[in-house]
C-alpha positions as CSV (number, residue, x, y, z in Angstrom):
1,X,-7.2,1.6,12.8
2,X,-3.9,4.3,11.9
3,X,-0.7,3.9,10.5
4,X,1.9,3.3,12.9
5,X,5.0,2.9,10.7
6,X,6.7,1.7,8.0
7,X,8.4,-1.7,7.1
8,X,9.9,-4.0,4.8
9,X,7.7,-6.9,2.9
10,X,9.6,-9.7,4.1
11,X,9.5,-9.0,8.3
12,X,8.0,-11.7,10.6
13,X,7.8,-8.9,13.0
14,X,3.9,-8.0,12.0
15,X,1.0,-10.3,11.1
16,X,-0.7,-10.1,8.0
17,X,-3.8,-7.7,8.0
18,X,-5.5,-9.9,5.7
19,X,-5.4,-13.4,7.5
20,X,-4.5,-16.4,5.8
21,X,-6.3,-18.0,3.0
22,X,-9.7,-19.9,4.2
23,X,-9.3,-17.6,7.5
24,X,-9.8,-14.0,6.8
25,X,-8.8,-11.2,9.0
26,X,-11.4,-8.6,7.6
27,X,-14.5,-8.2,5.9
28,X,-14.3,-6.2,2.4
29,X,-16.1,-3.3,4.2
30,X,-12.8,-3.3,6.3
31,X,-10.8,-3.9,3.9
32,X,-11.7,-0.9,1.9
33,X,-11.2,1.3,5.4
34,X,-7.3,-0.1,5.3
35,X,-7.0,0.9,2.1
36,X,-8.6,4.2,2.5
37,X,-6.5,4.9,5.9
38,X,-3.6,4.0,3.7
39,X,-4.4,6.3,0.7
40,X,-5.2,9.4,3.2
41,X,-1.9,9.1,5.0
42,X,0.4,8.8,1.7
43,X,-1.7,11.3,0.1
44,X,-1.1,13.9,3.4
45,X,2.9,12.8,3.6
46,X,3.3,12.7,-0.1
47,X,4.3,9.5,-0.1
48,X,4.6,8.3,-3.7
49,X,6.1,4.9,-5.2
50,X,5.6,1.8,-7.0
51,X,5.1,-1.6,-6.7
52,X,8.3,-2.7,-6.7
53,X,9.8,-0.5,-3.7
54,X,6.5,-1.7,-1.9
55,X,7.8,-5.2,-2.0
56,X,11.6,-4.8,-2.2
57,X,12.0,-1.4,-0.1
58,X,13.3,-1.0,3.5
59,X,9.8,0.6,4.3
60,X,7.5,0.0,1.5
61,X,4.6,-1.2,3.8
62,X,2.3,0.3,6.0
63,X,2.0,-1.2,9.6
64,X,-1.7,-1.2,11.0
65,X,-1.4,-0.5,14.9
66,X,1.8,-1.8,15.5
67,X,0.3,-5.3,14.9
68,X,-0.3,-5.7,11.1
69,X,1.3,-5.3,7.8
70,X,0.0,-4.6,4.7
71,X,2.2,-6.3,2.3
72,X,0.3,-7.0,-0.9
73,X,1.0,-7.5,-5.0
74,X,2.5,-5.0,-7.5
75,X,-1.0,-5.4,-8.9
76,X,-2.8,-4.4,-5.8
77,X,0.1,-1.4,-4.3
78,X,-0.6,0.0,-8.1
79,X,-4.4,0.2,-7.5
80,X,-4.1,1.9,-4.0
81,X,-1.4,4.3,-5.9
82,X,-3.9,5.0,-8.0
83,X,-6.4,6.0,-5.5
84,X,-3.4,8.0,-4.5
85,X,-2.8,9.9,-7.2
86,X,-6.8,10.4,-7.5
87,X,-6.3,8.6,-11.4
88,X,-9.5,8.1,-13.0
89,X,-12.1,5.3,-11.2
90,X,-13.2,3.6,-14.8
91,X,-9.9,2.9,-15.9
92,X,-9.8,-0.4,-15.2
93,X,-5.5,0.0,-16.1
94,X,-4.7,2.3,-13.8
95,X,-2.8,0.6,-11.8
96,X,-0.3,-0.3,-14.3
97,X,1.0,3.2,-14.2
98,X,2.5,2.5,-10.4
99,X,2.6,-1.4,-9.9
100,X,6.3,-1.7,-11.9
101,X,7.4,1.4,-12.7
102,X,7.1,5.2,-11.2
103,X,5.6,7.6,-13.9
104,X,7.9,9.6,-16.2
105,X,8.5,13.2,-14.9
106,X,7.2,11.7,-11.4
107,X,9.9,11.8,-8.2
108,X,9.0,9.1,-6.0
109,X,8.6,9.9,-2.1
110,X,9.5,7.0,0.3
111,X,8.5,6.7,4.0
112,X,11.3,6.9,6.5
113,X,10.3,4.0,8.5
């Protein structure tokens, strides 16, 4: 699996990577290689930005080979920024500090599409 673009969260273009509920798409071992794939390619582009452009942005989500999006909650995009910005595993509030709002003194980077 690789990054093949950007999008926005509202598309019908791309299905979701994570199924529909009662039918999942991947396993949690897989899961956690999406979000690792994701985390390696915003940490080599410097991509940097919150929840809210994740959701409301022109290409705040990842497409998984050009057939999947990864459109997920403030909550969740704040956790994987956290990974990205290698923030401390046992603080269980990390994510807060990217899910809706970008960190003082902190310029985000966006994707290009």
């Amino acid at each position: 699996m690789k990054i093949t673009g950007w999008t926005n969260f509202e598309t019908n273009k791309y299905e979701d990577v994570f199924g529909i509920p009662g039918n999942p798409r991947l396993t949690k071992k897989q899961e956690e290689e999406v979000e690792n794939i994701i985390v390696a390619e915003m940490k080599n582009k410097g991509y940097k930005f919150n929840g809210i452009y994740h959701q409301q942005g022109d290409f705040g989500c990842p497409v998984i080979d050009n057939k999947y999006i990864y459109a997920v909650s403030m909550r969740k995009w704040g956790n994987l920024m956290a990974k990205v910005c290698d923030l401390p595993n046992d603080d269980k509030l990390a994510y807060v500090t990217w899910a809706w709002s970008t960190p003082v003194g902190t310029t985000p980077v966006y994707p290009e599409g």
